[in-house]
C-alpha positions, 0 to 999 in steps of 0.5 A, spaced: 172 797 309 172 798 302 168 804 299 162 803 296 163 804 287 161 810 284 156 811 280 157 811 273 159 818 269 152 821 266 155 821 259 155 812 260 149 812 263 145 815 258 149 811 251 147 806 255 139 807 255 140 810 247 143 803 247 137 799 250 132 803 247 135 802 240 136 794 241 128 794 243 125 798 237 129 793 234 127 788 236 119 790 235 121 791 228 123 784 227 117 781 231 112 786 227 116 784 220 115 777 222 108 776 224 106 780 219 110 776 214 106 770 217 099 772 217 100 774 209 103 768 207 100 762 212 099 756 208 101 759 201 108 757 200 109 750 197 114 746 196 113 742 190 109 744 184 102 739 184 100 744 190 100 750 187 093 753 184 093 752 176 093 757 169 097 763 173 104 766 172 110 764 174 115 769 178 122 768 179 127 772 183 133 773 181 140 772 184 147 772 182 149 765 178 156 764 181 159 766 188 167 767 188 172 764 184 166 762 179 163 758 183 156 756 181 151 759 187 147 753 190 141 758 191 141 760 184 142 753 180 136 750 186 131 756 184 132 755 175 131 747 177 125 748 181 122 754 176 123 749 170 119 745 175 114 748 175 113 750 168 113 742 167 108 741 172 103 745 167 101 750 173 104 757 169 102 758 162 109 763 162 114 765 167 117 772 168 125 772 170 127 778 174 133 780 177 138 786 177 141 788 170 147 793 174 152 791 168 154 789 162 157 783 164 152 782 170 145 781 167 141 776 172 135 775 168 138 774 162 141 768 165 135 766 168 132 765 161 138 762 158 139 756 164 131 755 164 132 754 156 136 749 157 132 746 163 126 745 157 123 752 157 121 754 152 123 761 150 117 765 148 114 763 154 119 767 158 119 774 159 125 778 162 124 784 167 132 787 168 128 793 172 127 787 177 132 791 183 129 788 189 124 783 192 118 789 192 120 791 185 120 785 182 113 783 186 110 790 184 112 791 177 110 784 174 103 786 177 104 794 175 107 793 168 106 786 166 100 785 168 100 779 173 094 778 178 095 770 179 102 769 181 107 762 182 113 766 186 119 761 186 125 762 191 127 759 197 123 758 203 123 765 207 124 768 201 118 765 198 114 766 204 116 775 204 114 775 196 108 771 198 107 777 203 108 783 199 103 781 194 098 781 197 100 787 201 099 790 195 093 785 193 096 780 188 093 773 188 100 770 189 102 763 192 110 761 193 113 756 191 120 753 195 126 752 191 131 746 195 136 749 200 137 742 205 145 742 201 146 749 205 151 748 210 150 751 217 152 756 216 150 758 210 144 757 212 145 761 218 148 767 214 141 767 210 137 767 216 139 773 219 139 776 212 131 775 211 130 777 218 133 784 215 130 784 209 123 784 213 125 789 217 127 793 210 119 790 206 116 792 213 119 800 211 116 799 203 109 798 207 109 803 211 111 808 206 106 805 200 113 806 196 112 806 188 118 801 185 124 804 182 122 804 175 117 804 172 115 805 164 110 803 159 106 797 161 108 791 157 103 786 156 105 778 157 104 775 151 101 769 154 
């Protein structure tokens, strides 16, 4: 007759319960995050321009034009062509391009301005925000320093639908607009997925704090 297995040593034991504990908040936060996104951006986020209300503000978030070896980024060259849209659509009377300007050979809004130019924009209908460093900051401060109340936020769907979330949270009328995504692979699309379910979690924590942009300056008023 075989001994009964001894107990796990304590020091296991309670790595596991922090372990348990941890994945549980997780979870709850993720779960928070996503209702909370939801509940905000019901029904506001489109997929073509004809839906979105008239005379206000186009917002584009910016990403990196090229991904590795100088290849162009798919979520980059679909979100241009979905806000040229928009202008053409006749729904924004201007359209505000913000984004990360980390470096001199790394400038997010100047590319932005530069592709949606060629795509038929007209120059002084675009506006550059460089201190566009994450979602909240480019939401909060085409509000806070631009002046923005009526919002057409462009970028892919989850990404729409957060932006969307955070604008009204802090009570800016806002609707999303849904850049083009179906030549994403699986496993891009995946890898997107789960960095959009972190991002909630992240926006969630920007809620609770009621956090101020990182960079804020003297209001500069659109000139449309």
């Amino acid at each position: 007759m075989s001994n009964a297995p001894s107990r796990l040593p304590r020091w296991i034991r309670t790595a596991l319960t922090l372990v348990s504990v941890m994945l549980v908040l997780i979870l709850l936060c993720v779960g928070l995050a996503e209702s909370w996104t939801t509940l905000l951006s019901h029904g506001r986020c489109h997929d073509k321009p004809s839906a979105c209300r008239s005379n206000a503000v186009g917002l584009v978030l910016g990403c990196s034009k090229y991904v590795s070896r100088g290849r162009s980024n798919y979520f980059y060259t679909s979100r241009m062509q979905a806000a040229a849209d928009l202008w053409h659509s006749g729904k924004v009377r201007g359209i505000i391009v913000s984004g990360d300007n980390r470096a001199m050979n790394y400038n997010e809004p100047r590319d932005m301005k530069n592709s949606l130019i060629q795509l038929g924009v007209p120059a002084d209908r675009i506006v550059c925000d460089f201190a566009g460093i994450c979602t909240y900051d480019s939401v909060a401060r085409a509000n806070q320093i631009f002046g923005a109340n009526q919002l057409i936020i462009v970028s892919q769907e989850g990404h729409a639908e957060r932006a969307v979330a955070i604008a009204r949270h802090l009570d800016i009328e806002a609707e999303g607009l849904n850049a083009e995504d179906s030549a994403l692979n699986r496993r891009a699309k995946l890898r997107a997925w789960l960095r959009e379910r972190g991002a909630r979690v992240s926006m969630l924590y920007d809620f609770i704090t009621n956090r101020t942009p990182h960079h804020l300056g003297n209001p500069e008023p659109l000139p449309f």
